[in-house]
C-alpha positions in Angstrom: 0.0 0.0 0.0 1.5 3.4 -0.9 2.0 6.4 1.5 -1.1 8.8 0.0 -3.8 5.3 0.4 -2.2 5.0 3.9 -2.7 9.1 5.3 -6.1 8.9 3.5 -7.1 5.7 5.6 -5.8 7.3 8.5 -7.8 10.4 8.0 -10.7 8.7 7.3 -10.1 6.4 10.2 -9.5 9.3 13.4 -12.7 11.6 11.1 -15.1 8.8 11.8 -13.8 8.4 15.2 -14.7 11.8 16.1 -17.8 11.6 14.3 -17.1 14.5 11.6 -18.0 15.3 8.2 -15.3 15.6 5.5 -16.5 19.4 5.2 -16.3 19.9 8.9 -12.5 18.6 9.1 -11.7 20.5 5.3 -13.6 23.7 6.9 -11.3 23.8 10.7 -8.3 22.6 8.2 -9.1 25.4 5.5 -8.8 22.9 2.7 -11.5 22.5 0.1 -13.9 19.8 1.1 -13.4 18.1 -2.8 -9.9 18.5 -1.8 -10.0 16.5 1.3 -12.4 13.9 -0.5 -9.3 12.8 -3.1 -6.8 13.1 0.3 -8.9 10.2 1.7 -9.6 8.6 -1.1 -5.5 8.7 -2.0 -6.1 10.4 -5.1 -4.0 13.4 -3.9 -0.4 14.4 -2.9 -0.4 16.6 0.0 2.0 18.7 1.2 3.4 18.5 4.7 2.5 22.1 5.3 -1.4 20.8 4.2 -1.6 17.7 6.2 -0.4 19.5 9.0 -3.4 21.9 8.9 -5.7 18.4 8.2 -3.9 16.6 11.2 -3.5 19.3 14.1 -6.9 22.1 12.8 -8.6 19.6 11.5 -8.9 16.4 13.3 -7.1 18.1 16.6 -4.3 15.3 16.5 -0.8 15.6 16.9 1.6 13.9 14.6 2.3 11.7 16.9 -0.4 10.4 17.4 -1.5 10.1 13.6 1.3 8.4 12.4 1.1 5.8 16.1 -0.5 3.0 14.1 -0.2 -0.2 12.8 -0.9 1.3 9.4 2.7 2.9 9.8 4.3 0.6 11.4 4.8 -1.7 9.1 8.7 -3.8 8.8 10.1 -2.8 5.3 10.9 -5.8 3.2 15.2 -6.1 3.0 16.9 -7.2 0.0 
């Protein structure tokens, strides 16, 4: 799975958590709620400046606690 499918899952995930609308987390993020549709969906690059305002305004999370899954956690495959 690729890094945009992942942050849009995790997104997704801590939204639905709190029980928000993709236009209530693009509005306290000040992201377009189209925008924050193709995030999700991992349609879109985002830039760290953006997800920042998604993560922190948006879904009131630090990065630490965003990135503090599974989903990331992952081993990487060695050669």
């Amino acid at each position: 799975m690729d890094m945009k499918t992942k942050i849009g899952l995790r997104i997704k995930e801590l939204r639905t958590d709190q029980n928000l609308t993709q236009e209530e987390v693009a509005w306290k993020a000040e992201v377009d709620r189209t925008f924050m549709n193709h995030v999700e969906n991992g349609k879109r690059n985002v830039s760290v400046d953006t997800l920042t305002k998604i993560i922190c305004s948006g879904l009131e999370t630090s990065f630490k606690d965003f990135f503090h899954t599974e989903l990331f956690n992952g081993k990487r495959k060695t050669k």
